[in-house]
N, C-alpha and C positions, 0 to 999 in steps of 0.2 A: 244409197236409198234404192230397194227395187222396187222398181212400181210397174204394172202392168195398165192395162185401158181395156172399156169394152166398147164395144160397138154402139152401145146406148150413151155414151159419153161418160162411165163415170172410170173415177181411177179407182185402183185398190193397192196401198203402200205396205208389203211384208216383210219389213225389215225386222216390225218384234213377231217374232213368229207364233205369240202366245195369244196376240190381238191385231189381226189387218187394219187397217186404215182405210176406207174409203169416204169417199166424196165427189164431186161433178167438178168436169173438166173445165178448164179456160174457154175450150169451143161451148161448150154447154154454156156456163155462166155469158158470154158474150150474145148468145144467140136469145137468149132468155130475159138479157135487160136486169134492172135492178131488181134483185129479188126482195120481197116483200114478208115472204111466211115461209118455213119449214116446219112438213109436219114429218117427226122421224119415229121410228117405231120403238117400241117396250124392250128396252130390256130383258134378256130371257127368251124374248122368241125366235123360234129360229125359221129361216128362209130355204128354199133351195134356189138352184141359179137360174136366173133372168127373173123371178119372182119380183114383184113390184112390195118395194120394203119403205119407201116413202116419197111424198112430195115436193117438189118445190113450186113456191107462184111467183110469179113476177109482176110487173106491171104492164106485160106484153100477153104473157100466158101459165098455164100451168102444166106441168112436166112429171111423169113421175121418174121415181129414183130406183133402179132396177139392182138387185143382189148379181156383182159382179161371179162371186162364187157362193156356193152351197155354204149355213153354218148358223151360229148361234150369236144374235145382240149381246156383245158384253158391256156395250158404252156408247150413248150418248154424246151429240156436242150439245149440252145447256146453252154453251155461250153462245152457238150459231142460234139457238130458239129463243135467246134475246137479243139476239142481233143479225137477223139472216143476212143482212149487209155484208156481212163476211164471206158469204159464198162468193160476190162480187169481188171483193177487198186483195183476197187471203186464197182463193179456191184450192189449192193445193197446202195449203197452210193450215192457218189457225180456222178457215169456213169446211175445213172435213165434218161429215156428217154423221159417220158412226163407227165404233170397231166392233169387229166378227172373230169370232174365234172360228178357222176354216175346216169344215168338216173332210173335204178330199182336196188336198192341197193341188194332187195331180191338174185337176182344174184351171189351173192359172196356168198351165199350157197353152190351153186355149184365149185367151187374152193376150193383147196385143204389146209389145215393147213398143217406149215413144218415138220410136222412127218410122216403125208401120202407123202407127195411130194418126201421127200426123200429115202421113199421106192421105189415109182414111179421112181424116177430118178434113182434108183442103179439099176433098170431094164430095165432101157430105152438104 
């Protein structure tokens, strides 16, 4: 699995190289509490990087969900917007919140592997 991290806590998993994986971090979901709603974007649109591409609310607060890199919505999670409990559950699993198809792959350079990240997060 390669997954990189951003500094806003979300992951991005490019193992299919046709559509990334992203969703929020373990630090994130912990810091956040039970989450309660995801609102995630359309389908078709496209972001560029650190672009705020959707929400999450908890029962503590509300967070948004920042485009790790530059690209195009190809996929939704349905299942996390009937059950955002899964951001908690699953965060790196079954609670990912959308795939992108990556406009400049070079980007994920810049993104962090999870040994930096988790020093990142144990200071965040």
């Amino acid at each position: 699995m390669t997954v990189k991290f951003s500094k806003e806590h979300e992951w991005i998993n490019t193992a299919d190289t046709a559509a990334a994986v992203v969703g929020i971090t373990v630090h994130a979901q912990d810091a956040l509490g039970d989450v309660v709603f995801v609102d995630l974007p359309e389908v078709g649109a496209t972001f560029s990087q650190g672009d705020v591409a959707g929400v999450v609310e908890s029962v503590k607060a509300a967070a948004d969900v920042y485009m790790p890199v530059t690209g195009e919505i190809v996929e939704v999670n349905e299942a996390l917007r009937a059950d955002p409990s899964l951001a908690n559950s699953d965060p790196l699993g079954a609670g990912w919140f959308f795939k992108v198809k990556l406009a400049d792959v070079a980007q994920l350079d810049a993104l962090l592997d999870e040994t930096a990240y988790s020093a990142f997060a144990a200071n965040a």
